[in-house]
N, C-alpha and C positions, 0 to 999 in steps of 0.2 A: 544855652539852649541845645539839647538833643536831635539831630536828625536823625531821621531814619529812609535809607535809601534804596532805590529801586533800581538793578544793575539787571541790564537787556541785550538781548543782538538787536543792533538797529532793526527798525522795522518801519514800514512807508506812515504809520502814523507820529512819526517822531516828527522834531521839527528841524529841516531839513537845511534853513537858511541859518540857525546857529550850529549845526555840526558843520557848515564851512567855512564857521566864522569859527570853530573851535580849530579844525584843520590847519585856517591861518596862521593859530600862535601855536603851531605845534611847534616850527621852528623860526626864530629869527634869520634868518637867513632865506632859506627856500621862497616861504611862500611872500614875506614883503619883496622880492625881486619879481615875482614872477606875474604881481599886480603892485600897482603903487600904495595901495591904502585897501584895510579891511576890507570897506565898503566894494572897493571893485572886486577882490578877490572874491568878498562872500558871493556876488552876481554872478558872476564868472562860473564858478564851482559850482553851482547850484545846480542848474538841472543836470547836470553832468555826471551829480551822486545818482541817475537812475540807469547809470549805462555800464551794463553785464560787462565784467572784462577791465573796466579800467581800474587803476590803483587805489584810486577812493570811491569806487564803487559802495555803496552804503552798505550792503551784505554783509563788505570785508569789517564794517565796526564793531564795536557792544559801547555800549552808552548808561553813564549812571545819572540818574536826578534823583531829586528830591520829591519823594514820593507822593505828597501833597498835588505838586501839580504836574512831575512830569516832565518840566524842562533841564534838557540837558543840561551839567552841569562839567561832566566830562567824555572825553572818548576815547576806546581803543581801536589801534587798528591792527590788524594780522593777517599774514600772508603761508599759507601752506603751499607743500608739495602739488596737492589737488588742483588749487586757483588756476583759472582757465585765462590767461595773458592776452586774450584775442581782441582787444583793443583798436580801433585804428587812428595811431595819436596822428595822422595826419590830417585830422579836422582841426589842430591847431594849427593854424601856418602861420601865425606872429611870429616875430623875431625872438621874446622872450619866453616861449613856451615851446619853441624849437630849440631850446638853448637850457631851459631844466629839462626835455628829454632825453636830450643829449648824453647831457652831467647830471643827472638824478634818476631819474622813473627809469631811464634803462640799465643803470646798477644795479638799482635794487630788483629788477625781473631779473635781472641775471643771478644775482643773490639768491631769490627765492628758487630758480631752478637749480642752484647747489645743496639746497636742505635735505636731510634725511625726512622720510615720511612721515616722522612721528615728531615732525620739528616744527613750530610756528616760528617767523620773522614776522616780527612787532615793527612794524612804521610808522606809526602816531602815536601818540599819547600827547593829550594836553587837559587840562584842568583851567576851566573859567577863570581869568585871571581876576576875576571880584573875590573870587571864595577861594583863592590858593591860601598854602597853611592851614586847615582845616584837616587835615590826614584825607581829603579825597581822594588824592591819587592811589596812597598806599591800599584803599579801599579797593578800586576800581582794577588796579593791576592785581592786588590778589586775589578778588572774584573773578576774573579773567582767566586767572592761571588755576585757579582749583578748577573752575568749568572746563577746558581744555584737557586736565590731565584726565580729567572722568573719561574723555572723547578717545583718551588714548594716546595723547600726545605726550612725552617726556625731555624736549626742550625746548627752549624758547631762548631766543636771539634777539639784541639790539644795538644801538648806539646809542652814542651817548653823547654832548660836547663837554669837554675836560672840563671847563670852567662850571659846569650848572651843579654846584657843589649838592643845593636840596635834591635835586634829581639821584644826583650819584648817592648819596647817602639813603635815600629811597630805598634803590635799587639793589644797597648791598646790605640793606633791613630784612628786605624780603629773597633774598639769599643768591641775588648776582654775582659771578665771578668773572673777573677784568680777563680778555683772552687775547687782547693785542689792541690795536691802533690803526691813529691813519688819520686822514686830512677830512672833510665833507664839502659838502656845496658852499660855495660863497657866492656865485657868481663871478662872473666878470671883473676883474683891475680891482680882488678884493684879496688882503692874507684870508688863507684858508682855514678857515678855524680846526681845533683838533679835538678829533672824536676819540673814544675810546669802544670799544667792540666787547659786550656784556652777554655771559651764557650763563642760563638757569638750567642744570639738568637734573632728573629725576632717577 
């Protein structure tokens, strides 16, 4: 069967409690530490995608479904030069959510104010894991990256973990080149797993 698919900026009519549940399997590592199970993570994140400034702020997505009905099927997320950081992560005072800002959310802000102005940092990308193998992703990162470069942007930054062989092979379909290395979040009393560092420039 043929789909045919609908690729968006997020916007407040999406459905809000599967883009946090899509956020959670963006990474194995991040977000099951930072809640114990989907379920709490999806809670948790939820009203939080309405808050200006923070890193998954719904703004920062674009979202592809199935055009039929709409629901997301994937997401991207991106970080420019512009993104306004003014957040105040200290409404989480957990123990675990003081602990990926620490070791996460404040890398990557720091990350994004090293970009050139014409550069997006990609921090999400996940595909429904019902419907992966389907070429979605490939779909959803290249309408990404064409809409982007129209905007005037000419690179784009990610990671990557070494081991997600479909990912990397994705990423160097649609014309990724490997720029170096390095360890990512694990958490606490865990090996680090190892990322590799992917620039698309125009």
């Amino acid at each position: 069967m043929n789909y045919t698919y609908d690729f968006h900026k997020a916007c407040v009519s999406d459905n809000m409690h599967q883009i946090g549940r899509l956020i959670y399997h963006t990474d194995p590592y991040i977000y099951p530490f930072w809640r114990e199970s989907e379920h709490q993570f999806t809670d948790f994140i939820e009203p939080w995608l309405y808050a200006e400034g923070f890193l998954y702020y719904y703004r920062n997505f674009c979202v592809i479904s199935e055009r039929r009905d709409r629901y997301p099927l994937g997401i991207i997320g991106g970080l420019d030069a512009a993104t306004r950081p003014n957040f105040d992560y200290s409404v989480f005072d957990d123990e675990r959510s003081e602990f990926v800002i620490s070791h996460y959310i404040r890398n990557v802000m720091a990350e994004r104010k090293s970009i050139p102005n014409d550069s997006i940092l990609i921090t999400n990308l996940c595909i429904d894991p019902v419907v992966r193998g389907l070429g979605i992703g490939y779909e959803l990162v290249n309408r990404y990256i064409d809409m982007m470069e129209k905007r005037g942007y000419r690179s784009f930054r990610l990671d990557c973990l070494e081991d997600n062989i479909p990912a990397r092979q994705m990423y160097n379909k649609l014309g990724f080149q490997e720029i170096g290395g390095g360890y990512g979040f694990s958490g606490p009393k865990q090996t680090e797993p190892k990322i590799l560092h992917l620039l698309l420039e125009f």
